[in-house]
C-alpha positions as CSV (number, residue, x, y, z in Angstrom):
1,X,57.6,-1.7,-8.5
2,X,54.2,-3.6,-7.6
3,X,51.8,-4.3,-10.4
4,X,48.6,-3.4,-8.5
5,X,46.7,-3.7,-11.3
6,X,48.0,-7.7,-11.8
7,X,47.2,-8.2,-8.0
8,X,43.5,-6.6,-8.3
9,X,42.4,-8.8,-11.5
10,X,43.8,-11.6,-9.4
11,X,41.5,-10.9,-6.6
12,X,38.5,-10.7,-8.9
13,X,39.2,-13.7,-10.5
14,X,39.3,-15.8,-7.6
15,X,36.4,-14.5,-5.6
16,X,34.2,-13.6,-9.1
17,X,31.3,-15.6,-7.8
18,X,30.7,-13.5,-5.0
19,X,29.5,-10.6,-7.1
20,X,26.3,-12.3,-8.4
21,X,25.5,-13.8,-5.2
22,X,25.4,-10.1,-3.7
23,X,23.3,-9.2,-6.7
24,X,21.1,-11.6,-5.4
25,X,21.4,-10.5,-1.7
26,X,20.6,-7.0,-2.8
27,X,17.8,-8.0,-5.0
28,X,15.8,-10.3,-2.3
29,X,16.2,-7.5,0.4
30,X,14.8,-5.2,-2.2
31,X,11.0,-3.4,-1.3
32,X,10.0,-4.5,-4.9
33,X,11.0,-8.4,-4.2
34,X,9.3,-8.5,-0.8
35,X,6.1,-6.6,-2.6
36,X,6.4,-9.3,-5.9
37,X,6.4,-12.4,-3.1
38,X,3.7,-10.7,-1.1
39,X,1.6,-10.6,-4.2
40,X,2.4,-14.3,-4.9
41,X,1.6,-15.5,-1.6
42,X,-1.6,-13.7,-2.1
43,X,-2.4,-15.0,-5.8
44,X,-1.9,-18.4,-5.0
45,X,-4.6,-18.0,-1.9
46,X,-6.8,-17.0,-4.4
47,X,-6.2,-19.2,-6.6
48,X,-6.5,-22.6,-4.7
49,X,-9.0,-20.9,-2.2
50,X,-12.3,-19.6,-4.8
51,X,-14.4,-20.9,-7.0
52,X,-12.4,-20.0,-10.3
53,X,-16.5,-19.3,-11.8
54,X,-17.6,-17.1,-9.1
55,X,-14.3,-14.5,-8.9
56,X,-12.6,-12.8,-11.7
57,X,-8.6,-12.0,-10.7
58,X,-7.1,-9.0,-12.0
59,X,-3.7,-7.8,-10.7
60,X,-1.4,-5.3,-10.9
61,X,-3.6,-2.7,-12.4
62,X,-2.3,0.8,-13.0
63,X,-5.5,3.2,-13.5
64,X,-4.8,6.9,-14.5
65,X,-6.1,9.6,-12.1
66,X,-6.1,13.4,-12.0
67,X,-3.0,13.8,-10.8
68,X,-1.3,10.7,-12.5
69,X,-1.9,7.3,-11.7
70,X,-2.2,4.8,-8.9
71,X,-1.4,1.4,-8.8
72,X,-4.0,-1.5,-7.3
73,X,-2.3,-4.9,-6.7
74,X,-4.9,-7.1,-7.0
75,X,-8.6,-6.5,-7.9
76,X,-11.4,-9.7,-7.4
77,X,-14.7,-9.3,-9.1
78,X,-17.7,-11.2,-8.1
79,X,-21.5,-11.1,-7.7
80,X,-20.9,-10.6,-4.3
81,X,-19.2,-7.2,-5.1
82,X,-15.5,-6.0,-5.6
83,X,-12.8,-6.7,-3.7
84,X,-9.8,-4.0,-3.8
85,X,-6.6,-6.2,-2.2
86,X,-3.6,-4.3,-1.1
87,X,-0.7,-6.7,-0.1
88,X,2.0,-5.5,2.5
89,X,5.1,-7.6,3.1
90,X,6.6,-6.9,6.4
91,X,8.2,-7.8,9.3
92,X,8.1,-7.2,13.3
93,X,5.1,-5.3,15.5
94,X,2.5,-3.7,13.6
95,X,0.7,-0.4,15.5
96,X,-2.1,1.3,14.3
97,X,-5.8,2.4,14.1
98,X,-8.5,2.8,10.9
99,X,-7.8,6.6,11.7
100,X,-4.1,7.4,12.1
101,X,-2.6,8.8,9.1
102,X,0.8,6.8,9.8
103,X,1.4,3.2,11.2
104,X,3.8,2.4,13.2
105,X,6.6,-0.8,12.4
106,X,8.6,-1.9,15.5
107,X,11.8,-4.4,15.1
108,X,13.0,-4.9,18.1
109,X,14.7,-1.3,18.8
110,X,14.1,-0.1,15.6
111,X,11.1,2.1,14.8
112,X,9.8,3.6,11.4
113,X,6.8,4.9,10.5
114,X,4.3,3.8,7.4
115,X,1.3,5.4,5.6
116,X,-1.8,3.7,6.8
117,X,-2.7,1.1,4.1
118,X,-6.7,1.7,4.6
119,X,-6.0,5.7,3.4
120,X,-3.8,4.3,0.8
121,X,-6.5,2.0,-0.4
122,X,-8.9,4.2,-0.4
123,X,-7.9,6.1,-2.8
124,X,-7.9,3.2,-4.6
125,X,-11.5,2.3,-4.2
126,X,-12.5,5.8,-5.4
127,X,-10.8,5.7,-8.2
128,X,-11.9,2.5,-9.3
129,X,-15.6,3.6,-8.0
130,X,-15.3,7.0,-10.5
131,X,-13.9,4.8,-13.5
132,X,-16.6,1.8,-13.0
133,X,-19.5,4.7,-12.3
134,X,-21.2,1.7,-9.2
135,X,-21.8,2.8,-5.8
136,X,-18.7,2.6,-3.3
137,X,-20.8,0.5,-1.2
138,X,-20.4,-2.1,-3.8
139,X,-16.5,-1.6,-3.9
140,X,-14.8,-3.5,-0.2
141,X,-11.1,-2.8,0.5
142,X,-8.9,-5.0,2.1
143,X,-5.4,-5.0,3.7
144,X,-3.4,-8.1,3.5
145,X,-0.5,-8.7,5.5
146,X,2.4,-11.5,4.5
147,X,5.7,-12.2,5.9
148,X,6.4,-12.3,9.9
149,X,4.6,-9.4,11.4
150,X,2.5,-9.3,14.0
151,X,-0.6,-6.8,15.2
152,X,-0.2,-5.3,18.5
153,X,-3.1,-2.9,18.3
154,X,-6.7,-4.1,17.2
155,X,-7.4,-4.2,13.5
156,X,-11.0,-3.6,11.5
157,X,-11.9,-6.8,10.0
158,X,-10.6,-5.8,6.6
159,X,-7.2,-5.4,8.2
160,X,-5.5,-9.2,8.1
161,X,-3.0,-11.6,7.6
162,X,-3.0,-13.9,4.4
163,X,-4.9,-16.4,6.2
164,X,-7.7,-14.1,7.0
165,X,-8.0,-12.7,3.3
166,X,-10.1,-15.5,2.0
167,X,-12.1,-15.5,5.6
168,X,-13.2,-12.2,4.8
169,X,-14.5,-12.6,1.2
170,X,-16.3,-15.6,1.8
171,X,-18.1,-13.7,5.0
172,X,-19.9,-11.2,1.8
173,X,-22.4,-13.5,0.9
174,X,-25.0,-11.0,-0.4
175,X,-25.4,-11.1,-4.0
176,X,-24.8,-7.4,-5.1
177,X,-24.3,-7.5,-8.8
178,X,-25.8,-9.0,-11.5
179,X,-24.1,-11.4,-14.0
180,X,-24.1,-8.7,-16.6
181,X,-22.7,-5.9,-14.3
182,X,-19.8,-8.3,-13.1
183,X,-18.9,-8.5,-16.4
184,X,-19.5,-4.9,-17.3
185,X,-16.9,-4.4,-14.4
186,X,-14.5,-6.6,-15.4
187,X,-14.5,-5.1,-19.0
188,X,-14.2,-1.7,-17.8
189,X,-11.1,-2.5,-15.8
190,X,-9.0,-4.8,-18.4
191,X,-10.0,-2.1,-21.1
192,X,-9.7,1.2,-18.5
193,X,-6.6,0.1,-17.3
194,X,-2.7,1.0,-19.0
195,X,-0.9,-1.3,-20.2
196,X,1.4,-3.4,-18.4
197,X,5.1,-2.3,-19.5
198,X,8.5,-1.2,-17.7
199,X,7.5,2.4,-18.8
200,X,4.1,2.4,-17.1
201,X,5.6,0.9,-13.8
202,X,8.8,3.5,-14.1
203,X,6.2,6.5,-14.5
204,X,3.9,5.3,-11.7
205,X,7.2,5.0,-9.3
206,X,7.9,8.3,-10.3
207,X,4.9,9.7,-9.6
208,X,5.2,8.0,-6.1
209,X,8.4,9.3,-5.4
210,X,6.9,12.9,-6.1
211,X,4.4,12.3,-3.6
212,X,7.0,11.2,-0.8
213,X,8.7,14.1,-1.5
214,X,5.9,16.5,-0.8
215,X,4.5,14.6,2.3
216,X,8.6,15.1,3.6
217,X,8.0,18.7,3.6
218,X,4.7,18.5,5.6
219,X,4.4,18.8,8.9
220,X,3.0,15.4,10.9
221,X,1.4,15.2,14.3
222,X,3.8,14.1,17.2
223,X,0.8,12.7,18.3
224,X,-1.0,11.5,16.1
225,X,0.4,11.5,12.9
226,X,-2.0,13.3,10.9
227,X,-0.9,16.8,9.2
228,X,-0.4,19.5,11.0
229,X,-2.3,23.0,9.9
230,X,-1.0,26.2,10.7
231,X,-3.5,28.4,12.6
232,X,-3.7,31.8,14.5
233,X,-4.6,32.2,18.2
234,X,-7.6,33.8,18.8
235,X,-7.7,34.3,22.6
236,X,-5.2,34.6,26.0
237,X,-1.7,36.6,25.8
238,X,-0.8,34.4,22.3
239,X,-4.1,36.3,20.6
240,X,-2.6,37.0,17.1
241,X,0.3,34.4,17.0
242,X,0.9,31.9,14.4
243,X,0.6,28.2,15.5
244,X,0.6,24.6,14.6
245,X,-2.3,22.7,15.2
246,X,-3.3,19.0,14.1
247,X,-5.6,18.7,11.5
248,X,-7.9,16.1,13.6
249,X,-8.9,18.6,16.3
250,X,-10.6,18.4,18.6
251,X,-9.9,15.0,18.7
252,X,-5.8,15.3,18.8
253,X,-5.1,18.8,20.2
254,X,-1.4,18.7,19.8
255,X,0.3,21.9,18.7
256,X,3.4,23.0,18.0
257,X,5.0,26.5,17.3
């Protein structure tokens, strides 16, 4: 009778290095390794790139909100204002507008789609508006994109690619905040915010992963990609019938049934 058992442990032991490696595979393909490099890439820019006196860095910054929390990767206070950073590591053609609800990611056949980064932001900057009590006009958000992607559809200026991030805080030159309101901000944030720990990042993916699940049962435009209301026809032969109708009407009049 064959020992399997002798055979298996044999295979194991000859080819053992193979299992870390694909640990290691698995880990650099992972979303939370390309978002931890993506953040690098982007604290290192700011690092080497501004005056160290004139622009307060504070990453990874959980911040409770109504409904749970929300997560801001990095956050650069200055007297020229605040500067909300979101980092996005990705690859291939990039489609979308300041208005769109979803982005679009091409790679090569391959299409997904992605919530836009300024509505994700911009929750962001109201929360960090409410918690700091300063005008939002004071607060500017900004999308950074690392890794090899490329825009195919035109961007707003706060829409760019690491090289561009340090462009577009140097081109706020106003002074907007006074040396003792910068520093009321930045008090309000290290003291405001939770504390850094595996269980505050394990209850802030959580409370993402609620969210996902929610926006899976909505309806999205085929259009546009905003959400899809449901409404009642009012006129012609339909007059009575449920329908349903994008959210950004008149501007997108898709409908469906």
């Amino acid at each position: 009778m064959i020992d399997y058992t002798s055979i298996i442990w044999n295979a194991i032991s000859s080819f053992w290095y193979f299992i870390p490696l694909l640990i290691l595979v698995g880990i650099f393909k992972s979303p939370w390794f390309k978002g931890y490099i993506g953040e690098v890439i982007v604290n290192f820019a700011i690092k080497v790139r501004l005056d160290k006196d004139e622009y307060h860095l504070i990453k990874n910054v959980t911040l409770p909100t109504e409904d749970g929390t929300t997560q801001i990767d990095h956050i650069l206070v200055s007297s020229k204002g605040v500067f909300v950073v979101e980092t996005k590591n990705m690859k291939g053609w990039i489609f979308g507008s300041e208005k769109h609800r979803q982005w679009t990611q091409k790679i090569y056949k391959h299409t997904s789609k992605f919530q836009n980064p300024l509505h994700q932001n911009y929750k962001h900057t109201k929360t960090l508006a409410s918690c700091l009590d300063i005008p939002e006009s004071k607060i500017f958000s900004v999308i950074v994109f690392v890794g090899d992607s490329e825009f195919k559809t035109e961007m707003p200026t706060n829409v760019t690619y690491a090289g561009g991030l340090i462009h577009y805080i140097n081109s706020k030159q106003e002074k907007i905040l006074s040396l003792t309101e910068k520093e009321s901000v930045i008090h309000t944030i290290e003291s405001g915010r939770l504390k850094p720990s595996i269980k505050t990042h394990r209850d802030h993916a959580q409370h993402v992963k609620e969210i996902k699940a929610k926006k899976a049962t909505e309806k999205t435009c085929p259009k546009c990609g905003s959400t899809m209301v449901q409404r009642v026809s009012k006129k012609g032969p339909n007059a009575g019938n449920k329908f349903w109708g994008c959210s950004q009407f008149p501007k997108c009049r898709a409908i469906c049934t």
